[in-house]
NUTI-408893 format. One record per residue (C-alpha): residue number from 1; residue in three letters; x, y, z. Coordinates in pm, 1 decimal. Example, Ala and Ser with C-alpha at 12.3 -4.5 7.8 and 13.67 -1.06 7.14 Angstrom:
VODO i aa X Y Z
VODO 1 ALA 1230.0 -450.0 780.0
VODO 2 SER 1367.0 -106.0 714.0
END
This chain:
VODO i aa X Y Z
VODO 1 UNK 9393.1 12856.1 13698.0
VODO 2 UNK 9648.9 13002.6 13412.5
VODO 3 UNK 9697.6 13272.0 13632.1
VODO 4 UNK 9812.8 13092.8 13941.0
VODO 5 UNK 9993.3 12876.4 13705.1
VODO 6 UNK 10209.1 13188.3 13602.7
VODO 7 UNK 10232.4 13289.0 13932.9
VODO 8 UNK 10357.9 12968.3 14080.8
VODO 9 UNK 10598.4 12917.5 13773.4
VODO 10 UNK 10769.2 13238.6 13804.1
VODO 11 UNK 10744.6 13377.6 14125.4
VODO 12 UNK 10663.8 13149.0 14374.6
VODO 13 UNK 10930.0 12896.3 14213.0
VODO 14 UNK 11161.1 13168.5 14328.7
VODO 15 UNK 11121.6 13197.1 14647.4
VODO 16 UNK 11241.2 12926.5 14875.6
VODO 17 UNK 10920.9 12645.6 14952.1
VODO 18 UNK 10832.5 12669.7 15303.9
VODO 19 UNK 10871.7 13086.7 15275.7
VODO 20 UNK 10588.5 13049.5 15055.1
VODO 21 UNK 10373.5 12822.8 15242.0
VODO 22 UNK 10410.4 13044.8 15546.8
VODO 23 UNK 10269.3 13340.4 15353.4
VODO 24 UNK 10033.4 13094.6 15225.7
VODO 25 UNK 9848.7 13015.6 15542.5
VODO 26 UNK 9871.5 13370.8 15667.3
VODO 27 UNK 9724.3 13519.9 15356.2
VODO 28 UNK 9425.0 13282.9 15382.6
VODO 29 UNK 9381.8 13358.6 15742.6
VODO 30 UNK 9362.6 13719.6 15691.0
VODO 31 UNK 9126.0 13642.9 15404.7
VODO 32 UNK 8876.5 13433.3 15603.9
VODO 33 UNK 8619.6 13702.6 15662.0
VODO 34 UNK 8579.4 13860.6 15329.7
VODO 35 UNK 8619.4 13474.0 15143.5
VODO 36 UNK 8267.2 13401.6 15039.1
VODO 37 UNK 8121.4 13094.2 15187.9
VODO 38 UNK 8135.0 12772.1 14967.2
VODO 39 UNK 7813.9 12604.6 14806.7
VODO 40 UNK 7747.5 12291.5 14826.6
VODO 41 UNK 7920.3 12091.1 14501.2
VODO 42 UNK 7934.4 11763.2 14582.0
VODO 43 UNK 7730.5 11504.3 14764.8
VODO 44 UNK 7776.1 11519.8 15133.4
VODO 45 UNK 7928.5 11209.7 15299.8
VODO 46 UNK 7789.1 11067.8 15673.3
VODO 47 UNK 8112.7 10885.7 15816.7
VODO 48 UNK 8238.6 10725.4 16155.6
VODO 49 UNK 7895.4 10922.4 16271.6
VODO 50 UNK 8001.9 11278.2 16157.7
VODO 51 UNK 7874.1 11465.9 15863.3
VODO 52 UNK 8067.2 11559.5 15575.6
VODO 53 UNK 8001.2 11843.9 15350.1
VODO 54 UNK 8152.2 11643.0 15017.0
VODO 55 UNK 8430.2 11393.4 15023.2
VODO 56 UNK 8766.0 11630.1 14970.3
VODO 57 UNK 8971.4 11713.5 15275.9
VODO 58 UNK 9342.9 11902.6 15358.5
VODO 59 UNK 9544.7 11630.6 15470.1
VODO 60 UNK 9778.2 11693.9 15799.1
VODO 61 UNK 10066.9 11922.9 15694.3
VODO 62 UNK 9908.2 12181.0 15591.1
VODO 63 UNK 9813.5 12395.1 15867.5
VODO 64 UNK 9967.9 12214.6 16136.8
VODO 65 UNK 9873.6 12489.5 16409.8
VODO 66 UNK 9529.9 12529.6 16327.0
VODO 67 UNK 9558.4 12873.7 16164.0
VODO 68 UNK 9369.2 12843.1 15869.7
VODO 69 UNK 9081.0 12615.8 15939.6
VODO 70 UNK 8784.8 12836.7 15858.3
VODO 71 UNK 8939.6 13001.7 15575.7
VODO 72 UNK 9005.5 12651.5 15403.1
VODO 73 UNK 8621.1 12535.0 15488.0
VODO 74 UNK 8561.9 12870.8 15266.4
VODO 75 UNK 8789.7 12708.7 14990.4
VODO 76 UNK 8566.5 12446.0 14972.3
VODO 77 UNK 8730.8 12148.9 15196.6
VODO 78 UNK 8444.0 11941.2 15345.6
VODO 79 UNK 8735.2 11861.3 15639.0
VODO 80 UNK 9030.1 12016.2 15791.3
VODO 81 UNK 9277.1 11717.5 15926.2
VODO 82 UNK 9515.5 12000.5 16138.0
VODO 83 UNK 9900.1 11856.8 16270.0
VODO 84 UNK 10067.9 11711.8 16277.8
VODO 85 UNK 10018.7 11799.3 16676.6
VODO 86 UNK 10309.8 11670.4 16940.7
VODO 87 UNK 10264.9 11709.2 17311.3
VODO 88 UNK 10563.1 11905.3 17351.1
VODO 89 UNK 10621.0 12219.2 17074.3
VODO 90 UNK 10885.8 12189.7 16844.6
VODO 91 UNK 11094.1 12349.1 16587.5
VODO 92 UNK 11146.9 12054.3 16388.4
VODO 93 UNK 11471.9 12015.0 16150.1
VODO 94 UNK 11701.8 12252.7 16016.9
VODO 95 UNK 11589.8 12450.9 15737.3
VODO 96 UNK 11599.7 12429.8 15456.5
VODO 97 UNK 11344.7 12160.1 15433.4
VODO 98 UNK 11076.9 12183.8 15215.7
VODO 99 UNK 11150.7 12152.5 14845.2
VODO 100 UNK 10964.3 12121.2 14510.2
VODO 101 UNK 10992.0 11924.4 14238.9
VODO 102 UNK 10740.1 12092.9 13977.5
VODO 103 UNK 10853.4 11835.7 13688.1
VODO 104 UNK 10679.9 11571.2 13891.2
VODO 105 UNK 10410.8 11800.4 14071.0
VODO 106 UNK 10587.4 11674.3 14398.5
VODO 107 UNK 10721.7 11797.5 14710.1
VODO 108 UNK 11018.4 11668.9 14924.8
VODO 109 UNK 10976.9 11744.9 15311.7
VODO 110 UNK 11177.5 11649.3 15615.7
VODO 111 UNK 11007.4 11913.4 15842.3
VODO 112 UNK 11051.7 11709.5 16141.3
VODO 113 UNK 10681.8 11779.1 16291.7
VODO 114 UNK 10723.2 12165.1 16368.1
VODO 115 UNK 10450.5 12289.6 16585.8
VODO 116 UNK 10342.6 12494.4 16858.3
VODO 117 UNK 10255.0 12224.2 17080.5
VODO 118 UNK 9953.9 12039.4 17242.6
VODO 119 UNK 9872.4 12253.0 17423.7
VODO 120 UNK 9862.5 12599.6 17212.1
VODO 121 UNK 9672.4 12388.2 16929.5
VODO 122 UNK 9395.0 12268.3 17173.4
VODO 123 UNK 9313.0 12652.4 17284.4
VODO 124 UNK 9314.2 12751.0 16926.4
VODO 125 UNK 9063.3 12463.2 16806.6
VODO 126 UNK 8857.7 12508.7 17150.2
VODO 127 UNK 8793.8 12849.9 16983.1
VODO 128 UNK 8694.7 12760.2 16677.5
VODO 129 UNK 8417.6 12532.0 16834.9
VODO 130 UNK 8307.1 12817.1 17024.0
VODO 131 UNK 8254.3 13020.9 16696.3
VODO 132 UNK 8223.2 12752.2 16443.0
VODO 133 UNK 8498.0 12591.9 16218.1
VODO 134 UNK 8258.5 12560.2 15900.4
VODO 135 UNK 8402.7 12204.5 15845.0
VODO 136 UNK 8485.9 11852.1 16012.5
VODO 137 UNK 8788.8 11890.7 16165.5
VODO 138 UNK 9043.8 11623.6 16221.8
VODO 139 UNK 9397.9 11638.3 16487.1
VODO 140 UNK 9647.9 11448.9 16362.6
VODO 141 UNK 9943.9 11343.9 16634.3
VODO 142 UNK 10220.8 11227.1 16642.5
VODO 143 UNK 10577.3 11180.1 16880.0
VODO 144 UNK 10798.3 11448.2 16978.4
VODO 145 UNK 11150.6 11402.0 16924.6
VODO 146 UNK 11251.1 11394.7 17228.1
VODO 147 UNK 10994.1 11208.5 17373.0
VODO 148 UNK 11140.6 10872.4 17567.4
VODO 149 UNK 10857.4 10733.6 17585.6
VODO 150 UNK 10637.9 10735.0 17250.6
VODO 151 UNK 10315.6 10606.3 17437.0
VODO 152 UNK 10302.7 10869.2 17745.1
VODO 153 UNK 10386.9 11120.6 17446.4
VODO 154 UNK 10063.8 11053.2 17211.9
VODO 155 UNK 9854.7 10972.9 17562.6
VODO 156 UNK 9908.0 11338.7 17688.8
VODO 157 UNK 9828.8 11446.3 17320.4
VODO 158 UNK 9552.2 11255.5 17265.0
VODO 159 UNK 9397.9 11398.5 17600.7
VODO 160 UNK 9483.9 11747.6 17558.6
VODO 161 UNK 9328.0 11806.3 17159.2
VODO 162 UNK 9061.1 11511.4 17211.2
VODO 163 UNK 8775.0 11673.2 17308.8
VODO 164 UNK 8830.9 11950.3 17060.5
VODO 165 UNK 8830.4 11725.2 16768.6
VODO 166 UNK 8603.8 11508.2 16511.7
VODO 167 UNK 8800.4 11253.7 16479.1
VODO 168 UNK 9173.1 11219.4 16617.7
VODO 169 UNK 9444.9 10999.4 16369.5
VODO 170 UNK 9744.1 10863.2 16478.1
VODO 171 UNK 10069.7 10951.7 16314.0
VODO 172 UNK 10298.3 10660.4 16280.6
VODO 173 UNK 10398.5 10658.5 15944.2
VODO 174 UNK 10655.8 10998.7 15886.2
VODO 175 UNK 11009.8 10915.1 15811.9
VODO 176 UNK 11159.2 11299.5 15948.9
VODO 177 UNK 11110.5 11183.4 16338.6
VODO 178 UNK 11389.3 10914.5 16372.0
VODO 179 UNK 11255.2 10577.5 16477.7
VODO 180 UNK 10841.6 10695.8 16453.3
VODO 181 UNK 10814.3 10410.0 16161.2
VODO 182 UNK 10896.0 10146.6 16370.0
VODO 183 UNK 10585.7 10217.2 16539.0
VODO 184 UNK 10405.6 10073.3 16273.1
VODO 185 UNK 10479.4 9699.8 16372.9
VODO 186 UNK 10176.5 9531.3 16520.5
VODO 187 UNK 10372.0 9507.4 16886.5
VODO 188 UNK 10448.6 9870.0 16955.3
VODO 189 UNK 10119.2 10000.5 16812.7
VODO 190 UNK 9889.9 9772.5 16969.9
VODO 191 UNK 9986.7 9971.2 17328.2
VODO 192 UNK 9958.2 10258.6 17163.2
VODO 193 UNK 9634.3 10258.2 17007.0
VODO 194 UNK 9467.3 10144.7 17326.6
VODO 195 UNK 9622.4 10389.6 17534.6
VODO 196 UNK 9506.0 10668.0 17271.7
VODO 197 UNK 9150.7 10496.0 17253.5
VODO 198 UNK 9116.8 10524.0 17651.6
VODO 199 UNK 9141.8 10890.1 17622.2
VODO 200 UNK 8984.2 11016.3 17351.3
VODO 201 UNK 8673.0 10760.0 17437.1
VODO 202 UNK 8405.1 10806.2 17199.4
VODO 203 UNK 8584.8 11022.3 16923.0
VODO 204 UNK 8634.7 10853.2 16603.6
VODO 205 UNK 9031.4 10716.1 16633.5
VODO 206 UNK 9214.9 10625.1 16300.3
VODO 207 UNK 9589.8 10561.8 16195.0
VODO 208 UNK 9821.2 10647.7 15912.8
VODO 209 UNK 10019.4 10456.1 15764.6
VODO 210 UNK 10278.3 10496.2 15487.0
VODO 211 UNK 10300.0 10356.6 15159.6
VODO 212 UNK 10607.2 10200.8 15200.6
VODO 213 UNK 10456.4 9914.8 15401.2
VODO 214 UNK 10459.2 9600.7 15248.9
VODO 215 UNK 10148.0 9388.2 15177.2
VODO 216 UNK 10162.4 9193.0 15511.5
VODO 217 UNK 10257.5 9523.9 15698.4
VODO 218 UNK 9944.0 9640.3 15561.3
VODO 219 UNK 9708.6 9360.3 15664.9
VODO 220 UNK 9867.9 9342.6 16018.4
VODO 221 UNK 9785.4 9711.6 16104.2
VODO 222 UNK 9385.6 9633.7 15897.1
VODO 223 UNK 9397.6 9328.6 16158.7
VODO 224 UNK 9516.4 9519.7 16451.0
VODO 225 UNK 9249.4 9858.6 16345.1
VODO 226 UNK 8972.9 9576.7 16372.2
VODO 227 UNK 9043.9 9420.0 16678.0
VODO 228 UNK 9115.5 9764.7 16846.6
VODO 229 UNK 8748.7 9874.5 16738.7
VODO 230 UNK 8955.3 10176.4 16553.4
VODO 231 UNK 8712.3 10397.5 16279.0
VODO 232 UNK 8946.3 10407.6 15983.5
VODO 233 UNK 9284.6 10419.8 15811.8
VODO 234 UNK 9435.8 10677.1 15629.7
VODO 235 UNK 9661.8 10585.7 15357.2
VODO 236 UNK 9895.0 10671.8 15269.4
VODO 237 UNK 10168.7 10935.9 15420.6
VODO 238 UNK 10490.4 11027.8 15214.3
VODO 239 UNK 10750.4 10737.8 15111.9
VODO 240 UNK 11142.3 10748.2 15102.8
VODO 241 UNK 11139.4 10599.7 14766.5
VODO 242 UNK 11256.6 10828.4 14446.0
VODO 243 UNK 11210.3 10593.7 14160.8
VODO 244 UNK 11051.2 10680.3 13817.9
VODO 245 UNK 11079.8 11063.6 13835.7
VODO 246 UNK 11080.5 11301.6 13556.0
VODO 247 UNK 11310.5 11526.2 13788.0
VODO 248 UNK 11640.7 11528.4 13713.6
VODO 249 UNK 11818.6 11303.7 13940.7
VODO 250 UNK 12100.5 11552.0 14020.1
VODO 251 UNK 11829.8 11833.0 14167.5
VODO 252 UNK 11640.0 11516.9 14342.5
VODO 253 UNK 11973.6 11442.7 14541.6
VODO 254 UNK 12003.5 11806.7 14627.5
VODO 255 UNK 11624.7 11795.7 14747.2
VODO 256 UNK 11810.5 11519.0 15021.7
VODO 257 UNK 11624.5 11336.6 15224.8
VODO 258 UNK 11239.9 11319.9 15374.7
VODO 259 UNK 10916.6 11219.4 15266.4
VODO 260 UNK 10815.2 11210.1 14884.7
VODO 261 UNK 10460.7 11362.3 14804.7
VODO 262 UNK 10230.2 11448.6 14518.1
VODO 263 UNK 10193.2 11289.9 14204.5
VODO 264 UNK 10458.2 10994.7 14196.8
VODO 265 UNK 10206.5 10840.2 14535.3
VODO 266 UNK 9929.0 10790.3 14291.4
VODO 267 UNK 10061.0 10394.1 14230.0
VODO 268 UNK 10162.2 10342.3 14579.2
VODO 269 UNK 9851.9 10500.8 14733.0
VODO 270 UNK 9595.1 10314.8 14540.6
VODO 271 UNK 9789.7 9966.7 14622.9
VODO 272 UNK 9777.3 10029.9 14949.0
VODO 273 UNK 9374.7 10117.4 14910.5
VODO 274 UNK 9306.9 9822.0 14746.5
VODO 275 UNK 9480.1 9630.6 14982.6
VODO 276 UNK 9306.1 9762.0 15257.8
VODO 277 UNK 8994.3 9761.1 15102.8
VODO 278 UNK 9007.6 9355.9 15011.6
VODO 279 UNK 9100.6 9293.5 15389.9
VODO 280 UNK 8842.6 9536.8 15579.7
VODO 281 UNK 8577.2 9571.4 15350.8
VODO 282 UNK 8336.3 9834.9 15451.6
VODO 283 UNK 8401.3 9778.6 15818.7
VODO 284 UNK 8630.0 10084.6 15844.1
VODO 285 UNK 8618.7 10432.4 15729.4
VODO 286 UNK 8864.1 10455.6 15463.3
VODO 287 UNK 9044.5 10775.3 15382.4
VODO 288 UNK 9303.1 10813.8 15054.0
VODO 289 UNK 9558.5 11051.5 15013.2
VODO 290 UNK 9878.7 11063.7 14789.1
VODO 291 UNK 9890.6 11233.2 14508.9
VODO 292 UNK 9522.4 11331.9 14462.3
VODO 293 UNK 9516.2 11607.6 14211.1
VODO 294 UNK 9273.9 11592.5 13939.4
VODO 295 UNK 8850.0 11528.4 14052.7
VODO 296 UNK 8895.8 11190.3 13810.8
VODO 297 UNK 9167.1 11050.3 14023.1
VODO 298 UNK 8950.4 11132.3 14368.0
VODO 299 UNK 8646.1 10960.7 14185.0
VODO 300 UNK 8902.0 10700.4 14143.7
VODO 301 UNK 8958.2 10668.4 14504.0
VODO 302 UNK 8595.1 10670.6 14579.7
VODO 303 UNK 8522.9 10427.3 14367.0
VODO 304 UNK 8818.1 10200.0 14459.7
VODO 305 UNK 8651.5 10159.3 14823.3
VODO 306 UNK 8800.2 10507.7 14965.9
VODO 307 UNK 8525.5 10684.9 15195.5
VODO 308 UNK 8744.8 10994.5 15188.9
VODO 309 UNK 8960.0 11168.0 15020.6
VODO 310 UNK 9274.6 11404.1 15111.1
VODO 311 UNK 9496.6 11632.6 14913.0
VODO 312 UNK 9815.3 11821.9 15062.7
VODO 313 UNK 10075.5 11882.5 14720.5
VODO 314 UNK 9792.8 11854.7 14479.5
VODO 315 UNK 9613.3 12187.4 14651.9
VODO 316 UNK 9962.9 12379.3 14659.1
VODO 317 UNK 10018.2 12344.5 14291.5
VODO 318 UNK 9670.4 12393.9 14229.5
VODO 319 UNK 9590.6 12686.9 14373.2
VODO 320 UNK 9299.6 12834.5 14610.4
VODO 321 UNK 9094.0 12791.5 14352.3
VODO 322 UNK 9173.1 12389.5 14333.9
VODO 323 UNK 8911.1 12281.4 14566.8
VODO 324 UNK 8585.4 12433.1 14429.8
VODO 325 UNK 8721.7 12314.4 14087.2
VODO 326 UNK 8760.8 11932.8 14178.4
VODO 327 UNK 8429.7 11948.5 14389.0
VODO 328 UNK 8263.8 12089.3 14075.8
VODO 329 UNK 8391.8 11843.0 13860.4
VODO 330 UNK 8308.5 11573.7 14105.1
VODO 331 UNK 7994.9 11676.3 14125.4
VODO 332 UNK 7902.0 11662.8 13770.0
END
């Protein structure tokens, strides 16, 4: 741990964000066959009828092409939610785009959905079926940018990388792909979800949703995941909002726009669980993510109605070590 803390502090720290998350995910790929497997340090979890190896999972962002699956099951993740996936591939915005704020353990990111595309991403995970991913493994999607029609877009997703997924979650809650957020209303996703339903059939479906909803926008999507016979929520993606940071505020305006993560979530994120979690009970799956660092605020999650629980900001600044050390701790 105090070695990757040096490291990150003065070397990574210099080089520019998504540079090092590149090298990142190709470092652990190249890893995967000498990383030793992990054991078993926290109680597995049986969800939306899948089995879980323990509770912690990469949230989408991470290895959006599904590059590094196998060697992050060997880190210790008991799932692997790859994306997010658009039909069409995509460079996504103009770099630079990915920015730290280590003050704050947070990242800034406007990287506008880059991928390789639908179709690349359901060859790659039809591969690792045939040999074995070591972990659940989740396909996040969402709308390409220059999609004109937002329902055809995630339909043609949600057929192509369907039947090479776990469970399939529906990205509505970025603010980098203009006008995706508006999505969220009960009106436009009701379509939506029941398109997406009809062709993944029988795989478990869920949507994310952001943090910046407000109590009502949360209860209407809960509703709407009910009545659409959807397996779970995941909550919550990045928000817009930049209050109470320990960042200076000049360097945050240079950072610019795009979605907040890491440690400043931790309030929004568990309002938005407990909201959820008063309206649906135990009738859905419930998965938490936002600013999940520490193995006492995933118990927290767990114990605050969360089935699941994702990290994305909290494994960069932690390290490849991170998981095995929260699963540990979890475990005791």
């Amino acid at each position: 741990m105090a070695v990757y803390d040096a490291l990150f502090r003065h070397v990574a720290t210099r080089v520019p964000a998504e540079l090092t998350h590149r090298v990142g995910v190709t470092a652990l790929r190249a890893a995967t066959p000498v990383l030793p497997a992990s054991s078993a340090e926290a109680a597995p979890i049986e969800a939306m009828g899948l089995r879980f190896a323990n509770p912690l999972g990469v949230a989408a962002g991470y290895d959006k092409d599904a590059e590094g699956v196998r060697g992050l099951a060997r880190l210790g993740f008991g799932a692997v939610e790859v994306g997010t996936v658009t039909a069409r591939p995509q460079p996504g915005n103009p770099r630079p785009r990915l920015f730290r704020l280590p003050a704050d353990r947070a990242l800034v990111n406007r990287m506008g959905f880059n991928n390789a595309g639908a179709d690349v991403v359901a060859a790659r995970l039809a591969t690792l079926r045939e040999k074995g991913a070591g972990t659940v493994v989740g396909v996040n999607i969402g709308r390409s940018k220059t999609a004109t029609d937002a329902v055809a877009d995630y339909r043609y997703s949600a057929r192509i990388l369907g039947p090479h997924a776990d469970y399939v979650v529906v990205n509505v809650s970025s603010p980098n792909t203009p006008g995706l957020r508006d999505l969220q209303g009960v009106d436009a996703l009701e379509p939506l979800l029941a398109a997406v339903r009809a062709e993944v059939g029988a795989t478990p479906l869920l949507v994310k949703i952001t943090a910046d909803l407000d109590d009502e926008g949360v209860d209407a999507v809960a509703d709407l995941a009910l009545a659409q016979g959807l397996d779970g929520i995941v909550a919550t993606n990045t928000t817009v909002a930049r209050t109470g940071l320990a960042t200076p505020a000049d360097v945050v305006a240079a950072a610019g726009s795009g979605g907040l993560s890491g440690a400043p979530l931790v309030g929004p994120a568990r309002a938005v669980l407990a909201r959820l979690r008063e309206r649906v009970g135990d009738r859905l799956t419930l998965v938490s993510v936002g600013g999940i660092d520490t193995a006492g605020e995933a118990r927290a999650r767990l114990e605050a109605g969360a089935t699941l629980v994702q990290a994305y900001t909290g494994f960069v600044y932690g390290g490849p070590a991170w998981p095995r050390r929260v699963l540990r701790e979890l475990g005791a």
